[in-house]
PyMOL CGO cylinders between C-alpha atoms (Angstrom):
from pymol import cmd
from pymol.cgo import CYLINDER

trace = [
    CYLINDER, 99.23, -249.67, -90.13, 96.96, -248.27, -92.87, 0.3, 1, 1, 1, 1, 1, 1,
    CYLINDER, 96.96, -248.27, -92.87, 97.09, -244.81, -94.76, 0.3, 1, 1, 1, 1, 1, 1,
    CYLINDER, 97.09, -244.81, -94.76, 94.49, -242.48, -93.59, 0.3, 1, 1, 1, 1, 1, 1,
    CYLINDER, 94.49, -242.48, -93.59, 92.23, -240.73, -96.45, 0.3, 1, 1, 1, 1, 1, 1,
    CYLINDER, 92.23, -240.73, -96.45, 94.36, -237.49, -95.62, 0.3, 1, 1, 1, 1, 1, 1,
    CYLINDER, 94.36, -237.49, -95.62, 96.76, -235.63, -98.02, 0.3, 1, 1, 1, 1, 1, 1,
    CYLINDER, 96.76, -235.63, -98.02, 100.63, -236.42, -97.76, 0.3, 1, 1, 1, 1, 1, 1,
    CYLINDER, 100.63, -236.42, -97.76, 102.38, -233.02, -97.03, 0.3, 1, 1, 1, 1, 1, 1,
    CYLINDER, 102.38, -233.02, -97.03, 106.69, -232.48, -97.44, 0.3, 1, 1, 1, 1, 1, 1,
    CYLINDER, 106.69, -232.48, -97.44, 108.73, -230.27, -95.34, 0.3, 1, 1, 1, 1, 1, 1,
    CYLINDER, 108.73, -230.27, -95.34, 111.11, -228.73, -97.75, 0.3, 1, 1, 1, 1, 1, 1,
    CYLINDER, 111.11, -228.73, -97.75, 113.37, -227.71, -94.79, 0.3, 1, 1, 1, 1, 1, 1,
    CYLINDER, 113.37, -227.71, -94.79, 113.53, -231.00, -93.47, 0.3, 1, 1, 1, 1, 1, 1,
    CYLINDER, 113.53, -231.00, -93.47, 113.64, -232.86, -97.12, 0.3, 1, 1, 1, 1, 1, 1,
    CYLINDER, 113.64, -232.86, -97.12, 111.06, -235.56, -95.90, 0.3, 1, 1, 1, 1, 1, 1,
    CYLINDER, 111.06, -235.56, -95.90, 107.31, -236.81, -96.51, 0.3, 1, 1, 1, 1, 1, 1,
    CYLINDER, 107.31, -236.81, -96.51, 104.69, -237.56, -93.93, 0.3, 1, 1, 1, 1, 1, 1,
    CYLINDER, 104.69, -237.56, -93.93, 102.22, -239.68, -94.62, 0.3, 1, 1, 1, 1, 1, 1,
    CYLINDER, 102.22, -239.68, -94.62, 99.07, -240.11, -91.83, 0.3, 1, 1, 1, 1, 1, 1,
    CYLINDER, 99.07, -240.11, -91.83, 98.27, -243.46, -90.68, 0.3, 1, 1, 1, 1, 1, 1,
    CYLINDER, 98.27, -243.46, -90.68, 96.21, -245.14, -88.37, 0.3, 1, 1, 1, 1, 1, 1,
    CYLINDER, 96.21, -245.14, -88.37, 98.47, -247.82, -86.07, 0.3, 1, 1, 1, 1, 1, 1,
    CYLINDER, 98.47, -247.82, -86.07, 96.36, -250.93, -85.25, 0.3, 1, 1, 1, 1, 1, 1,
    CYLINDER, 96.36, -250.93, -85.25, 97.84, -252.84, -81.96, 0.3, 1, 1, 1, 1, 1, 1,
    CYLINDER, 97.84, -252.84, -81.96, 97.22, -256.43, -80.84, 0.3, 1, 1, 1, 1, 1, 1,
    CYLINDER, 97.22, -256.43, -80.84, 94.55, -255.25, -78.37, 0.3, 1, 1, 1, 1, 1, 1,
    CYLINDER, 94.55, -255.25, -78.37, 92.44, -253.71, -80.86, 0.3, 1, 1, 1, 1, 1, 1,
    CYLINDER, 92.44, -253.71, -80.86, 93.35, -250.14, -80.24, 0.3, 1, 1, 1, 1, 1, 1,
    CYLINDER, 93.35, -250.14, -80.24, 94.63, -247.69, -82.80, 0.3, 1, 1, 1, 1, 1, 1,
    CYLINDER, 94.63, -247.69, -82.80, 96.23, -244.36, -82.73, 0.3, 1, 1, 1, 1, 1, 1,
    CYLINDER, 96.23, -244.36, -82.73, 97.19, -241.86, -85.33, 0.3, 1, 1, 1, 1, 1, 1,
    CYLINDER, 97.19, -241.86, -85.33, 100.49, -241.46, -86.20, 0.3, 1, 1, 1, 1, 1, 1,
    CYLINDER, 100.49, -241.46, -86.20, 102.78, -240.02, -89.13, 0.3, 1, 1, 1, 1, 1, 1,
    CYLINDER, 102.78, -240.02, -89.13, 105.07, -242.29, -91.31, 0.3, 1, 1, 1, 1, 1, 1,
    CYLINDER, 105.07, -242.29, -91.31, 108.36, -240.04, -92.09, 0.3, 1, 1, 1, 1, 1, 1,
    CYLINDER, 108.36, -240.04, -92.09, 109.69, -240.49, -95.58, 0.3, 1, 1, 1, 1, 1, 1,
    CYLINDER, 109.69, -240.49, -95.58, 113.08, -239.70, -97.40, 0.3, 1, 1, 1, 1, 1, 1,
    CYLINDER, 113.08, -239.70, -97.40, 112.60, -238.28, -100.92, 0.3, 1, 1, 1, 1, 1, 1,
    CYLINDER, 112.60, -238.28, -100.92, 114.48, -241.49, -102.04, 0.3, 1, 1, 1, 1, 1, 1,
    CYLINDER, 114.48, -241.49, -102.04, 112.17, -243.94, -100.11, 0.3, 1, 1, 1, 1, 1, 1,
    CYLINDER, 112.17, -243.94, -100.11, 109.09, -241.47, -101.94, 0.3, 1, 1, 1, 1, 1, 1,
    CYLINDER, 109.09, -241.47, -101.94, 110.78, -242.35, -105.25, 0.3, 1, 1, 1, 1, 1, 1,
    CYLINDER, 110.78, -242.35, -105.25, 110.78, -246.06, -104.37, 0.3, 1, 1, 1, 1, 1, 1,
    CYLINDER, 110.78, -246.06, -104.37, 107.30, -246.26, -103.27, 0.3, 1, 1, 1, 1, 1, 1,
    CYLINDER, 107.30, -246.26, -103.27, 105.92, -244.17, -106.37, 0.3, 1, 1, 1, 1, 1, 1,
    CYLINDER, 105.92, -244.17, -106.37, 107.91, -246.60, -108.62, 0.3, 1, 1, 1, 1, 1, 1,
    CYLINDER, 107.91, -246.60, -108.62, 106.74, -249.51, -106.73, 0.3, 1, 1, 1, 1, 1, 1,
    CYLINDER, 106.74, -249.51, -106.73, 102.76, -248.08, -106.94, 0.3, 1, 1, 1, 1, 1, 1,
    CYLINDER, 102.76, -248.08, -106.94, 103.09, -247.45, -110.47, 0.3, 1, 1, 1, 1, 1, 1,
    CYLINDER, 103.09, -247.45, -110.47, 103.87, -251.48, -111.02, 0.3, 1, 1, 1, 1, 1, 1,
    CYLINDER, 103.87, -251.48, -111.02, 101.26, -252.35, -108.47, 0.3, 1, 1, 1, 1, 1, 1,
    CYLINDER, 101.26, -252.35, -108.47, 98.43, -250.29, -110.77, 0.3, 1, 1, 1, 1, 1, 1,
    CYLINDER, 98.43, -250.29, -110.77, 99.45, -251.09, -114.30, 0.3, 1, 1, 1, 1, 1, 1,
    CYLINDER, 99.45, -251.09, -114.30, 99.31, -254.95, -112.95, 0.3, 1, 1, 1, 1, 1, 1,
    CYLINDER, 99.31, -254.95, -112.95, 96.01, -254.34, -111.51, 0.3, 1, 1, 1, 1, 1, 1,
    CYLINDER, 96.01, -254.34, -111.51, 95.31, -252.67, -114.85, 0.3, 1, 1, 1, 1, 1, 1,
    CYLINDER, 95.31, -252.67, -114.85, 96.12, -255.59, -117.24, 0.3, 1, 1, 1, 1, 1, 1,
    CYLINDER, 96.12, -255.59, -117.24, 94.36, -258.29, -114.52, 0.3, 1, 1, 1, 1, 1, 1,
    CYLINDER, 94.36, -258.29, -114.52, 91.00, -256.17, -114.71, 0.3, 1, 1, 1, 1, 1, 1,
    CYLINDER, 91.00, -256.17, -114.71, 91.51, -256.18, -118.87, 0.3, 1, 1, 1, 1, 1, 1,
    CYLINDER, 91.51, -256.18, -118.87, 92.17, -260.35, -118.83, 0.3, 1, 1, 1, 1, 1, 1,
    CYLINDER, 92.17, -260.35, -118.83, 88.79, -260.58, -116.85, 0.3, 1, 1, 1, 1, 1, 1,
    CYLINDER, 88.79, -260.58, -116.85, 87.13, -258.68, -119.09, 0.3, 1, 1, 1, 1, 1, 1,
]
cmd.load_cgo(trace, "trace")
């Protein structure tokens, strides 16, 4: 599964994210789909990007 280049949206009614995505099967086919988020697993993820890019950060600085 991979994030398409489309924006997130939330459903204030519903209190959840979706996020597009492509699906990628076995057989080589794909199909579109939506992954459904909880504000709380949104909160996780955002904390858990914000390490991923500050590490990527400080490894592109040490090459430097």
């Amino acid at each position: 599964m991979t994030p398409m280049r489309r924006d997130a949206v939330y459903d204030h009614r519903a209190q959840q994210s979706a996020l597009p995505v492509l699906v990628h099967y076995d057989d080589g086919g794909t199909a579109e789909s939506l992954l459904v988020l909880t504000p709380d697993q949104v909160e996780l993820y955002a904390i858990q990007f914000e390490r991923l890019i500050s590490q990527r950060e400080q490894a592109q600085g040490n090459a430097a």
